[in-house]
C-alpha positions as CSV (number, residue, x, y, z in Angstrom):
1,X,-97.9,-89.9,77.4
2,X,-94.2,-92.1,77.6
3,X,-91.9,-89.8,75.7
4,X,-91.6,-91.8,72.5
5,X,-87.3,-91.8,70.4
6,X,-88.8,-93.9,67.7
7,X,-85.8,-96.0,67.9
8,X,-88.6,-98.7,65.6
9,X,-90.0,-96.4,63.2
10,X,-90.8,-97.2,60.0
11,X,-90.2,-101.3,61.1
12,X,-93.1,-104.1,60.4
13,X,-92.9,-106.3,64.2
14,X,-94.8,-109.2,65.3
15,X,-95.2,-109.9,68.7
16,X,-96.2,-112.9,69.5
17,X,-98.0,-113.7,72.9
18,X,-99.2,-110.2,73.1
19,X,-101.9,-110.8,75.6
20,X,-101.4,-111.8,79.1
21,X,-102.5,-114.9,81.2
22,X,-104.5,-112.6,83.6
23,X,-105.2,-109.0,84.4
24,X,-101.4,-106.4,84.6
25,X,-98.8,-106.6,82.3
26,X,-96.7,-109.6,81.4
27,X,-93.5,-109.7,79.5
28,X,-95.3,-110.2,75.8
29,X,-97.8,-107.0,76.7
30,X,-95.1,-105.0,78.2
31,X,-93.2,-105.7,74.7
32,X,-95.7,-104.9,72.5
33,X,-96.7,-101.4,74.1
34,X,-92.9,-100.6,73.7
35,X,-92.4,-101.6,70.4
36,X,-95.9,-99.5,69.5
37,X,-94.3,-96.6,71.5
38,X,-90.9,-96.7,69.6
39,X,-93.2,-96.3,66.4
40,X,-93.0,-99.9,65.2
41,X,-95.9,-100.8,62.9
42,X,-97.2,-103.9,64.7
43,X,-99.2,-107.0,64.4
44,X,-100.2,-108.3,67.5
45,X,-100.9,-112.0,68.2
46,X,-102.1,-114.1,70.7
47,X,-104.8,-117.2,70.6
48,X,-106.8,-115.4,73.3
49,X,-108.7,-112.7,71.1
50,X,-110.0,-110.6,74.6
51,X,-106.3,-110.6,76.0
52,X,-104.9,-109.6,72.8
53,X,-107.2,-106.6,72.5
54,X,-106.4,-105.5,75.8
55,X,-103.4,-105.1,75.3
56,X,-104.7,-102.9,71.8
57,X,-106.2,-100.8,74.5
58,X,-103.6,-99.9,76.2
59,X,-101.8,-99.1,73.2
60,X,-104.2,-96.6,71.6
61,X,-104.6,-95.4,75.2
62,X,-101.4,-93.9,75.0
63,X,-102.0,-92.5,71.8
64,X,-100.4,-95.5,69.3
65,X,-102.0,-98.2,67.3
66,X,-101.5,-101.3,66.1
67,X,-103.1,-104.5,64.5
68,X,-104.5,-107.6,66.4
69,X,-104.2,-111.2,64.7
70,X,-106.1,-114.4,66.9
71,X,-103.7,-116.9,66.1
72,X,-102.0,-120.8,67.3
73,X,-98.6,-120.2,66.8
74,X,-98.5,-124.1,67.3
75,X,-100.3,-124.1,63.8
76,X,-98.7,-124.1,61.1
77,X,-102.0,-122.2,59.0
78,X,-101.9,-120.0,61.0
79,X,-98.1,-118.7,61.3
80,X,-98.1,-118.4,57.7
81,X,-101.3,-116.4,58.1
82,X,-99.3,-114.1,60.5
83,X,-96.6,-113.3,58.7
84,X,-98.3,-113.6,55.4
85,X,-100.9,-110.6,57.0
86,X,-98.0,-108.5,58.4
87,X,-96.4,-108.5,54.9
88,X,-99.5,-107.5,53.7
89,X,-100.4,-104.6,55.9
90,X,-97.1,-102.9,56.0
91,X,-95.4,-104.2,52.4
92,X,-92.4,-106.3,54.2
93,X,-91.6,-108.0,57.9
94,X,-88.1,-106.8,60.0
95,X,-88.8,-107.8,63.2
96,X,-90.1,-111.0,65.0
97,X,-90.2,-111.2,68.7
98,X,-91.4,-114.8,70.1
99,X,-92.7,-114.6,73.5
100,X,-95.0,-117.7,73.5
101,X,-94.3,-120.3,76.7
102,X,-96.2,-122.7,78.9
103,X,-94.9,-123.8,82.1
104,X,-94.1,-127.7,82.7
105,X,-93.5,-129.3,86.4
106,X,-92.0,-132.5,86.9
107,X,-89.1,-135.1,86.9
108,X,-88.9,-137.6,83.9
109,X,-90.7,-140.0,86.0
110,X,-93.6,-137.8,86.6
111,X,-94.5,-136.4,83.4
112,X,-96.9,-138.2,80.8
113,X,-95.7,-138.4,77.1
114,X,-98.6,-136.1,76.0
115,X,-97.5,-133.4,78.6
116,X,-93.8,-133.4,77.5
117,X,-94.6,-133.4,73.7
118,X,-97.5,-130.2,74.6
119,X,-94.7,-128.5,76.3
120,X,-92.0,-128.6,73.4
121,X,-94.9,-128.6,70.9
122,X,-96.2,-124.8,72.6
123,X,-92.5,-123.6,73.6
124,X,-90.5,-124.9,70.9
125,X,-92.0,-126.0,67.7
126,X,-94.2,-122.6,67.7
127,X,-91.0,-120.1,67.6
128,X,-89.7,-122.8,64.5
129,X,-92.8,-122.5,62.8
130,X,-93.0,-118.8,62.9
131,X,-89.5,-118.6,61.8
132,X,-90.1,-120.9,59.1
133,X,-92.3,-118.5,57.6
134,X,-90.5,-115.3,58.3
135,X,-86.9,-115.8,57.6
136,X,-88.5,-115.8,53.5
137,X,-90.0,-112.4,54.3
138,X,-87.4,-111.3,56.0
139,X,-84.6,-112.1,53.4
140,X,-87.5,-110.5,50.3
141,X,-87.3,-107.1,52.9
142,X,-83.6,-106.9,53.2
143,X,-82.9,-108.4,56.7
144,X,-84.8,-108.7,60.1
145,X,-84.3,-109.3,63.5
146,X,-85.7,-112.5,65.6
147,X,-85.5,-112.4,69.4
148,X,-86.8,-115.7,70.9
149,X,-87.8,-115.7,74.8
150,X,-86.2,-118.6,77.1
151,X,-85.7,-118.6,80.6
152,X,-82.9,-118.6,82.9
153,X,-84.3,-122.3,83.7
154,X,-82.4,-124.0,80.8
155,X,-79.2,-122.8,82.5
156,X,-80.7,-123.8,86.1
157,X,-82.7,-126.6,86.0
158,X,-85.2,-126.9,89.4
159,X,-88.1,-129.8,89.4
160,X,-89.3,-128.3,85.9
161,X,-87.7,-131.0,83.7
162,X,-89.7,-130.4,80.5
163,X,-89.8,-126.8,80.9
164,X,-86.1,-126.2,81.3
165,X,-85.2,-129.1,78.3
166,X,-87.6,-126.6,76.0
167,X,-85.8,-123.1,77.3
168,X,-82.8,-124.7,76.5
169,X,-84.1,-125.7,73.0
170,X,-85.4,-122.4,72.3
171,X,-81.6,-120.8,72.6
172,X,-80.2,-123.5,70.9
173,X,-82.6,-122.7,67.8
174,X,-81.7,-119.1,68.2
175,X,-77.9,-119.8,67.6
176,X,-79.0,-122.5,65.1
177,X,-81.0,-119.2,63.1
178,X,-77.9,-116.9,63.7
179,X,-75.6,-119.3,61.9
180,X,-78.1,-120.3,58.9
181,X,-79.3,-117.0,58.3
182,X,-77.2,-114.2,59.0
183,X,-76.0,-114.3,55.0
184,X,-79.4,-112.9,54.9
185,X,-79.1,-110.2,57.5
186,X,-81.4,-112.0,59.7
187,X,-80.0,-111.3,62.7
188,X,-81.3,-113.6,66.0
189,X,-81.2,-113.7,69.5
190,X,-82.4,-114.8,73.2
191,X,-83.5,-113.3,76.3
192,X,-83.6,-115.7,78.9
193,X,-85.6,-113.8,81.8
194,X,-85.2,-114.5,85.4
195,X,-87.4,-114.2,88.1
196,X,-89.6,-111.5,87.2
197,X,-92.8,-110.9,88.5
198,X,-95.8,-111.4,85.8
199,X,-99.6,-112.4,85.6
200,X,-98.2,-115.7,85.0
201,X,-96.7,-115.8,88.4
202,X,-98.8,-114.1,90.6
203,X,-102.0,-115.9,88.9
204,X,-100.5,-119.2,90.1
205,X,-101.0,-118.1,93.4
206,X,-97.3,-117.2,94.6
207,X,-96.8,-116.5,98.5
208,X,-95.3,-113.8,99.6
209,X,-92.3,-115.5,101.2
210,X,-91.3,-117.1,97.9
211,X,-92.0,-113.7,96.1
212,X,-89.5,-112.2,98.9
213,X,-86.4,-115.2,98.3
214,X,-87.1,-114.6,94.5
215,X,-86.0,-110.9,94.5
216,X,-83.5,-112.0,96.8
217,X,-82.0,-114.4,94.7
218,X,-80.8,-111.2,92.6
219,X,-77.1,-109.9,93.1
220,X,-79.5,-106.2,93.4
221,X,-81.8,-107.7,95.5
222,X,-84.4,-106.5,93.0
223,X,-87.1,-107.7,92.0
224,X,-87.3,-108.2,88.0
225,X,-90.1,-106.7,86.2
226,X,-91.7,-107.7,82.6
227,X,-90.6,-104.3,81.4
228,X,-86.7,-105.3,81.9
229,X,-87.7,-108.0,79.6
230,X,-89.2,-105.3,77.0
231,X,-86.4,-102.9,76.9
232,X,-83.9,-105.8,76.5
233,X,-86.3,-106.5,73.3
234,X,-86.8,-103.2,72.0
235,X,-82.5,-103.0,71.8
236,X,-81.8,-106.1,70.1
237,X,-84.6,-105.4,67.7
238,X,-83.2,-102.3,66.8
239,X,-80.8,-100.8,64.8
240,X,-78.6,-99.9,67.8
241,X,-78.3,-103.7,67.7
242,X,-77.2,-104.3,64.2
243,X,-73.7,-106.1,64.7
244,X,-75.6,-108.5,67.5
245,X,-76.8,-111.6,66.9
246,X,-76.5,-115.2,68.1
247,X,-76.4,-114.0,71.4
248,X,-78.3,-115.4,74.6
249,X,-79.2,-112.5,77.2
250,X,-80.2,-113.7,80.7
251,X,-82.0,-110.6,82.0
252,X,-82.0,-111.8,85.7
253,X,-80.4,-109.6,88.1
254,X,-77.1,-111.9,88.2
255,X,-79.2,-114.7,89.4
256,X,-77.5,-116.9,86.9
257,X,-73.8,-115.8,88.2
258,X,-74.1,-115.9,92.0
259,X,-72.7,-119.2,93.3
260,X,-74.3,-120.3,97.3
261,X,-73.9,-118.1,99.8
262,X,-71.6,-118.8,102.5
């Protein structure tokens, strides 16, 4: 069993997104086992109940536990449910980690109104709404700690118009909750992952050529992996992290930095 510092104990966390698009371990999953290994008492929540309980597999498979909640988060109902059953369970809420996204190709041109307002609806409006309801729990506990997931594509646009508008939405919120609510001691932040190889990726079908100039694209010619994503989240929703907050993290290998090669 993962030797286990328990740098989470005794803190109630949502993760939302827990499951995974297919089989392996995306960045939501690879979170959640971490946050159950660093003794977090945990509510697990995804939309697609036999994904979410997967992921509860794993988790008592290594010897931890943790709750499972089969929830929208682009319903309202049912992110007050959430929140409203984590309180209940574990008598307060500290830490909220938003991992829920959808992907969205196209120029301005291409995309339909109904695709672009899905898009911000799913990667947007969802991290609001469960916000909405856990800033009031956090403030009644003491404090908390959001971390919303974006992507390196709100700083680099490339042919995904809608989805890189809603990444850089989702950091823009962050800041926005950093500023309204850190008289609370609600702290929040972003990780904006790079290229990192998940279920979502490989499930689309990804060649091995473009798999080979994606790790390339990094300044350590590595190849990013959900559980970079993970650790970044288990430190800024720690204690260790408790003077951080309104920061934006791109966890990409330098991707973001390195200007054309010449």
């Amino acid at each position: 069993m993962p030797e286990q510092t328990g740098r989470l104990s005794g803190k109630s966390a949502i993760v939302t997104g827990a499951g995974s698009r297919a089989d392996g371990i995306g960045n939501g999953r690879a979170t959640a086992i971490l946050f159950a290994r660093e003794g977090a008492d945990l509510l697990l929540v995804d939309r697609d109940e036999a994904a979410v309980e997967a992921t509860l597999e794993m988790i008592r498979a290594e010897g931890n536990d943790a709750a499972v909640a089969v929830a929208d988060v682009t319903s309202t109902e049912d992110c007050s449910r959430i929140v409203a059953e984590a309180v209940s369970r574990n008598g307060k809420l500290d830490i909220l980690h938003n991992n829920v996204g959808i992907g969205g190709r196209g120029t301005v041109e291409d995309i339909s109104l109904a695709d672009w307002e899905h898009v911000q609806r799913v990667n947007v409006t969802s991290m609001m709404l469960t916000c909405k309801y856990a800033v009031p729990a956090m403030r009644e506990s003491g404090g908390g700690a959001i971390t919303n997931v974006s992507s390196i594509a709100a700083l680099r646009p490339r042919g995904l118009t809608a989805y890189s508008v809603s990444k850089a939405a989702v950091a823009t919120l962050t800041q926005a909750l950093a500023v309204d609510h850190g008289r609370d001691g609600i702290r929040a932040n972003c990780i904006m992952p790079g290229p990192v190889y998940t279920p979502m990726v490989y499930a689309a079908g990804m060649s091995d050529e473009l798999r080979e100039r994606r790790k390339n694209a990094s300044l350590l010619r590595q190849e990013g992996e959900p559980w970079d994503i993970a650790w970044a989240a288990v430190f800024l929703a720690s204690d260790e992290a408790k003077y951080v907050t309104g920061v934006i993290l791109p966890v990409d290998g330098g991707v973001t930095v390195r200007g054309p090669d010449r």
